[in-house]
NUGU-628753 format. One record per residue: x, y, z of N, C-alpha, C, CB in turn. Coordinates in steps of 0.05 Angstrom, whole numbers, plus 5000, padded with zeros to 4 digits. Glycine has a CB too. Example, Ala and Ser with C-alpha at 12.3 -4.5 7.8 and 13.67 -1.06 7.14 Angstrom:
2
526448865156524649105156526449345156522649115181525749555142527349795143525850015157528249885114
This chain:
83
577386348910576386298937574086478943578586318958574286788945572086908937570086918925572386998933569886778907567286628887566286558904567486378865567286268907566286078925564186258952569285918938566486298963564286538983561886568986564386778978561486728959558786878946557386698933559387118926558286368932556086288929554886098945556086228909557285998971556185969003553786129012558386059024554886409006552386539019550286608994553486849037549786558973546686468959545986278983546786268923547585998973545485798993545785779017545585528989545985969026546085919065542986169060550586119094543086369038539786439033538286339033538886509017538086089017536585919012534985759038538185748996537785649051537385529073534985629093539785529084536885949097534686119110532186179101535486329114531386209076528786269071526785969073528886439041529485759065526985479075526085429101528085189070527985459119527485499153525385679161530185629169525785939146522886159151520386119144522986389139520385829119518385839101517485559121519285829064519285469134517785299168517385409180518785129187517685659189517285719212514585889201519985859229513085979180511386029173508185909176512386049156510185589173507785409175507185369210508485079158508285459220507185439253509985229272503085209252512385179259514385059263517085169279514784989240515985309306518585549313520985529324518085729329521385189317524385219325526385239301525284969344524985229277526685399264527685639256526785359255526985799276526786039274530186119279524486149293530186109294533486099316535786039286533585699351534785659279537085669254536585799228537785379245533985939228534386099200535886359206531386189185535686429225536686689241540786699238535386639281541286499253544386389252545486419222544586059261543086209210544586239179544586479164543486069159542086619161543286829156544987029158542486889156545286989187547487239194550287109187547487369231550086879188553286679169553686859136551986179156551286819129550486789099550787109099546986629089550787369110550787639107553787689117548387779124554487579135557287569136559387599111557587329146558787219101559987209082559687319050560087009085557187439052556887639027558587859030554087749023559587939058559688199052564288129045557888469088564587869046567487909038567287759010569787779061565187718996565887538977566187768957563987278971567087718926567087858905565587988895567587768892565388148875563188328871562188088844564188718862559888128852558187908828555787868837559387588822554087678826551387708830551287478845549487738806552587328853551887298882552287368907552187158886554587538907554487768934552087878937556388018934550888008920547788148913546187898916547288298878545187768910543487578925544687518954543387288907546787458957547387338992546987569004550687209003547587849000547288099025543988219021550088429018542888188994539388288991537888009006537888348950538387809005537087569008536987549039538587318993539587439051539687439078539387689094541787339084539788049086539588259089536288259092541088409068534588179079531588169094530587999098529788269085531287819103530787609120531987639151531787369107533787889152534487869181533388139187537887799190531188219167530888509174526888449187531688769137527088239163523888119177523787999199522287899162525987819211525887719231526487779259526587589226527987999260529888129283528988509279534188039272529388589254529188859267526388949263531089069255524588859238521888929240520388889269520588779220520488609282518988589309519988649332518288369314523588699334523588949352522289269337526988979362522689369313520689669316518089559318520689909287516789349315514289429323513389319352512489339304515189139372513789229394514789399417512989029403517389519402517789739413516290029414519489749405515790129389514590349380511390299389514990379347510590129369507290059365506189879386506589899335507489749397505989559406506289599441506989259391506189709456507589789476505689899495509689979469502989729495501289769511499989439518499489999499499889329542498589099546496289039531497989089569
């Protein structure tokens, strides 16, 4: 059952990086469901088995929620914080 898991969360990566790779092209309501899935997809890496798809589901969805959520809060918190 743990297998399985870890390889839900590969493709809930996937998912997310195709949703980002719309929302790249100028498409921002998928932003929100690449966001969801990943944090599904980092979730479930972090109970699945040790194997190389836990390591893809927690590195994969792990920056994809780091590009989307914590990079643009530090930068318009820190840097950007003048009208």
């Amino acid at each position: 059952m743990n297998s399985k898991i870890g390889v839900l969360s590969t493709v809930l990566f996937f998912v997310g990086l195709v949703s980002y790779i719309f929302v790249l092209f100028g498409n921002d309501s998928f932003l929100i469901v690449g966001v969801i899935v990943s944090v599904i997809g980092f979730i479930l890496a972090l109970l699945a088995e040790k194997g190389m798809y836990k390591k893809i589901g927690l590195l994969g969805n792990g920056i994809i929620l780091f590009i989307t959520i914590v990079f643009p809060f530090i930068v318009t918190t820190f840097f950007w914080n003048q009208p």
